[in-house]
N, C-alpha and C positions, 0 to 999 in steps of 0.2 A: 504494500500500500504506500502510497506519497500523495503527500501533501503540497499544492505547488501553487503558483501565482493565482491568488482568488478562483481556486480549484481543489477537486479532494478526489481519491478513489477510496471507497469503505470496502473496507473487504468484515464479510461479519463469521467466519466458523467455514466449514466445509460444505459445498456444495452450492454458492452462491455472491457474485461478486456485482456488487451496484457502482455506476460511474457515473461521476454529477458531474458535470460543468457549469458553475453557478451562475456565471457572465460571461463575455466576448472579451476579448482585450483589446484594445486597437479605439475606433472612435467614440464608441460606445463607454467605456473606460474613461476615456479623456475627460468623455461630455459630464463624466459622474464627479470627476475632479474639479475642472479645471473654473475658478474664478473668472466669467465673463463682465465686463465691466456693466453690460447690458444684459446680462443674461437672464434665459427666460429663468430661472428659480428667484430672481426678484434679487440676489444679493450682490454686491456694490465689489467694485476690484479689490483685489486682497483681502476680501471676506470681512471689512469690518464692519457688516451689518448680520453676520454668522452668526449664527450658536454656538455653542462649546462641544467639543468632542460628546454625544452621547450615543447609548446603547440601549437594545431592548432584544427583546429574547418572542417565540412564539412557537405552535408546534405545527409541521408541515407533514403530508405525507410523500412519501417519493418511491423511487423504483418504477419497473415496468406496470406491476400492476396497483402499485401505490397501495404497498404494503410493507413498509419502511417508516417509523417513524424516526422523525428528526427536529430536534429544537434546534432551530434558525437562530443565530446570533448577531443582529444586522447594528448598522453604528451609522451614524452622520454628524454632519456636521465640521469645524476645523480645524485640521490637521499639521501644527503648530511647528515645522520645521524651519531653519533658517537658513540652509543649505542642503542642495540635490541630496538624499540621502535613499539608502536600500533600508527597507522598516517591515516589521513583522506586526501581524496582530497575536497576540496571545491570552487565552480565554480560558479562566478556571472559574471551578463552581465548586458551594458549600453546600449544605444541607442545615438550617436555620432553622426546621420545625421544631425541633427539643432545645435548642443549643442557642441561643441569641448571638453568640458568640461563633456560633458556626463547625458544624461535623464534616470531614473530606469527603469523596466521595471515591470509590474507586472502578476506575476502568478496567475492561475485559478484552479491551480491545490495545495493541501492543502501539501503534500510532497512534494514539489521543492517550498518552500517558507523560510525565516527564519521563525525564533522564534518570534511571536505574532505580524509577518508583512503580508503585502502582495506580496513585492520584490522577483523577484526569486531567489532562489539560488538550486544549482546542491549539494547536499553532499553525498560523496562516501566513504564506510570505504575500507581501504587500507591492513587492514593486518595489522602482524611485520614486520616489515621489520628490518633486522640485516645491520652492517656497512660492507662497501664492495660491494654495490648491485647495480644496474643501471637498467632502461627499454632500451633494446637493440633496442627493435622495439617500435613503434608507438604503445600504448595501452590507451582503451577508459578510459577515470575517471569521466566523465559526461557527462548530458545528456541536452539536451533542448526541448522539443514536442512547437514549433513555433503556432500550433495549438492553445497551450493554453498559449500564452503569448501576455499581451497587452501593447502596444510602446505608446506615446505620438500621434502619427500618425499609420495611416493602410497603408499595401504597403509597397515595395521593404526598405527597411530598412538598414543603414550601424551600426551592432552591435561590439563594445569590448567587448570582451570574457576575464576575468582573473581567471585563476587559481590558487590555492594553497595548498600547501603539510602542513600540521601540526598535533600536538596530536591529537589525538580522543580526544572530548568534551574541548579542549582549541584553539580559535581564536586568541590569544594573540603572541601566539611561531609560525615561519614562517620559516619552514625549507626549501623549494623551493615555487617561484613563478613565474609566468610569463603572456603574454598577447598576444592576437592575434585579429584580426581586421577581420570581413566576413561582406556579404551583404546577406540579405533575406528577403522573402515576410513573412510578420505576417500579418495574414487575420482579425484578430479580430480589429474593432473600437477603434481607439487610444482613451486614457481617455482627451487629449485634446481635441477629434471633436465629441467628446458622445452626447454633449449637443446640439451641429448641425446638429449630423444626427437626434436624436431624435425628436429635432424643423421640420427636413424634412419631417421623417415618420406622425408625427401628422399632417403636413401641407396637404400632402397628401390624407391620411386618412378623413382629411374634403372636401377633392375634390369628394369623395366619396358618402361621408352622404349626402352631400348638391345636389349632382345629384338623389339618391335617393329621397328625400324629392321634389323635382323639375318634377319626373318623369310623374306626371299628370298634370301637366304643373302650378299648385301653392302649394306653403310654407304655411303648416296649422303651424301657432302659436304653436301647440305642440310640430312640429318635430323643428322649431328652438329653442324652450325652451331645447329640448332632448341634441340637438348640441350643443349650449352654454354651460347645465352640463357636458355634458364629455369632452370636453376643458376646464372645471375650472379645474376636478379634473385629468387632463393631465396636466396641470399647476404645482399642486402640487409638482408631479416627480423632478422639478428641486429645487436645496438649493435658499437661501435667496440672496445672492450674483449674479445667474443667471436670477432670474425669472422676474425681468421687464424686461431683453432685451426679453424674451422667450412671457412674456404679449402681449408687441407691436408686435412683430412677427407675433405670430400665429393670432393675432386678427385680423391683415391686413391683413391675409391668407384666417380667414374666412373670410371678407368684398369680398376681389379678389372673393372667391369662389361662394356667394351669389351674387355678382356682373354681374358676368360672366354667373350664372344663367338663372338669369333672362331674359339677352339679347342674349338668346339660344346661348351663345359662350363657355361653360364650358360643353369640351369631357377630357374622362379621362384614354383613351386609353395609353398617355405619365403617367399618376399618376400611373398606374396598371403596368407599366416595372420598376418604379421607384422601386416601393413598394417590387416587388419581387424581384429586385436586390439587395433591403436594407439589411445591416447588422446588424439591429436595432432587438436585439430579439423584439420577438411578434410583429412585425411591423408589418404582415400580419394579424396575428390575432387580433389585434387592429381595425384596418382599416375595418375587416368582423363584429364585435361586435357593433361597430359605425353604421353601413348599417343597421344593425338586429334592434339596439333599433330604430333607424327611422324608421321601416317598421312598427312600432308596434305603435309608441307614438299615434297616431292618435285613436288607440282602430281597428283599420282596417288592416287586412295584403292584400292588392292586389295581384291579380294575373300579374301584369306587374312587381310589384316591389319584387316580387318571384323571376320571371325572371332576373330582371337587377342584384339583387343580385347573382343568381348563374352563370351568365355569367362574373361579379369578380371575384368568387373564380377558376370559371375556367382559367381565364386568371392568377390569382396567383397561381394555382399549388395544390390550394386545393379540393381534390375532397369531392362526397356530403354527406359523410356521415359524415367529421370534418366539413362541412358546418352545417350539421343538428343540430351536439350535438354542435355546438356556437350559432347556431340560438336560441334553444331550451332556452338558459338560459335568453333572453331578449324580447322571442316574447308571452310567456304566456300570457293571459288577452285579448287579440287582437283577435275578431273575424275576418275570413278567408273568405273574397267576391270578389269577383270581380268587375270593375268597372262599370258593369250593374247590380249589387248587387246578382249576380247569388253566388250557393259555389265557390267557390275555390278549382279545383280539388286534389285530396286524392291525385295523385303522389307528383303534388307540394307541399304538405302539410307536406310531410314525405320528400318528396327529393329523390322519385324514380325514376327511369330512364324508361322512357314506352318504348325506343328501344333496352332496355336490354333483353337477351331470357329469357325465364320460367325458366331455371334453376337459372339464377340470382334473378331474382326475387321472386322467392318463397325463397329463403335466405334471401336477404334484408328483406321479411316481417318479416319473422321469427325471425330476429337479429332487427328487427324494433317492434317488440313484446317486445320481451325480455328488451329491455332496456326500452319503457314507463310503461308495467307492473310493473318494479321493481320497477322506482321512482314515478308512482301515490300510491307503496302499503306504503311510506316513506315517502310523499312529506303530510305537514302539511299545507300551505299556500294552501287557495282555488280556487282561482284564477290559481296559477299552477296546481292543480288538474282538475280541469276543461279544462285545457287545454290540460293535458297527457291521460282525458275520451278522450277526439276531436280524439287523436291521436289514440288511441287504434280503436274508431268508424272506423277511414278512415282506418285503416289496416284491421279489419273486413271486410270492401267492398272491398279493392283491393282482399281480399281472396280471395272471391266469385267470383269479376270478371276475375279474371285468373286464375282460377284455372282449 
């Protein structure tokens, strides 16, 4: 990404690159500068009937299909040089809703950061600008994608905007500056409540496991050994400073959970709207890996707990084929029965849909080929191996049978 002459390219994460050119350079540029002695903006040569450098901020959408937002940074007014000089705009923001005094904010994005921070900041090169010049009209000098900016808190947000006019490559020299005050929603989990929604999503996520584990109505010793490890090493995530409040937390979350269990009162209907509401990366995906290693710890995958699992991911949004490839990495080794110890049907086992038509399904198989062929011809552990032959068998039969 670069940033260059009242121009930007954003780049925001994978799979998508937005290119803004916010003006023309050349006459249009000129006409936004330059003090006509006559000019039509009404102000008098050498700007002394001008306003002062100010700033104001607003929220735009952009992109092809104007599904970008972007707080617009625009400035006018006079631009107090007293010789040709090369000038930068330079644009940071606070978060002032708790703090009068003002909270940082920090960027996700690597170009609208300083120098070896995390703090946002907007830098925009300005050109020469010569003595005598003014912005007649409102013109943008930075940028903010809210998207990618995280507050102290999530939600409606009251931000100070300040900008500043000085050399290229010097912060020292302050040739104009100014400040403006907006409200806006930033979607992203403030670094203050990370560690509480985090503690929510794992709390959740064990509402999960432990209903699984529960599903034949008792807790084999394995699958709460299974529970317990990925709560220790969910523990980890937090620093030294947070992790006993997070200890006692999640520990009485499992207790509630297993509690609740037992005395058939633990539905998780309210955990599954949580989870897909959260803004907890991988909160989903956490939660589906948890279910998967319980279905498995036992050395048994049931055909009930097939079920209860892809009726979660249904209810989270994920359908069965990211269900598969998460399954796939925690349920190897586990033979596939039913609770009259019959198999365990070849759709459930792949995560095919038997009410989908022939033409779907002769794809799924194929693209269900394709991927355990690869990693039984790669996978060195035998146990996985053994488990990607399973897989390859029950596509062989579904072939046959619908074919």
């Amino acid at each position: 990404m670069s940033q260059e002459t009242f121009g930007v390219v954003y780049s925001a994460g994978d799979g998508w690159v937005a290119v803004f050119w916010i003006f023309v350079v050349g006459f249009w540029l000129w006409s936004k500068l330059s003090g006509d002695s006559e000019g039509s903006s009404g102000y008098s040569s050498g700007g002394s009937s001008v306003g002062n450098f100010e700033i104001r901020t607003s929220q735009v959408m952009r992109g092809d299909n104007k599904d970008l937002r972007v707080i617009s940074i625009e400035a006018r007014g006079r631009i107090p040089v007293n010789y040709p000089t090369d000038v930068q705009f330079v644009c940071v923001a606070e978060d002032i809703t708790d703090k009068s005094d003002g909270e940082p904010l920090i960027s996700t994005l690597d170009d609208f950061k300083f120098p070896k921070s995390a703090i946002f900041q907007s830098r925009r090169n300005g050109g020469r600008i010569e003595p005598n010049v003014y912005f007649k009209d409102w013109v943008e000098v930075g940028v903010m994608l809210p998207d990618h900016v995280v507050a102290p808190k999530s939600g409606v947000r009251r931000l100070k905007f300040t900008c500043a006019m000085t050399p290229v490559g010097n912060l020292d020299i302050t040739y104009a500056i100014d400040h403006a005050n907006g409200t806006y929603d930033l979607s992203q989990v403030g670094y203050n409540e990370l560690d509480e929604k985090r503690m929510e999503a794992i709390g959740l996520s064990l509402d999960l496991g432990v209903a699984i584990a529960y599903s034949d109505g008792n807790l084999d010793r394995s699958e709460a050994k299974v529970i317990s490890d990925w709560l220790r090493n969910k523990l980890d995530m937090f620093d030294d400073e947070t992790k006993p409040k997070a200890r006692t937390q999640l520990n009485d979350a499992l207790k509630s959970s297993f509690e609740r269990a037992e005395n058939g009162r633990l539905t998780v209907s309210a955990s599954l709207a949580k989870l897909k509401a959260s803004k907890v990366k991988n909160a989903v995906t956490g939660a589906l890996e948890l279910s998967s290693i319980v279905i498995a710890a036992d050395g048994v995958i049931a055909e009930s707990e097939m079920a209860m699992l892809r009726s979660f991911a249904k209810e989270l949004g994920v359908n069965l084929e990211e269900l598969q490839n998460i399954a796939d990495k925690h349920v190897a080794g586990a033979k596939a029965t039913t609770t009259d110890k019959s198999e365990v049907s070849d759709e459930s086992l792949i995560g095919l849909d038997p009410k989908a038509d022939k033409i779907a399904i002769k794809k799924a198989l194929i693209e269900a080929f394709g991927k355990y062929n690869s990693r039984l011809q790669t996978e060195k552990d035998p146990a996985r191996r053994v488990y990607f032959q399973d897989m390859l068998n029950a596509v062989a039969r579904l072939r046959k049978k619908y074919a």
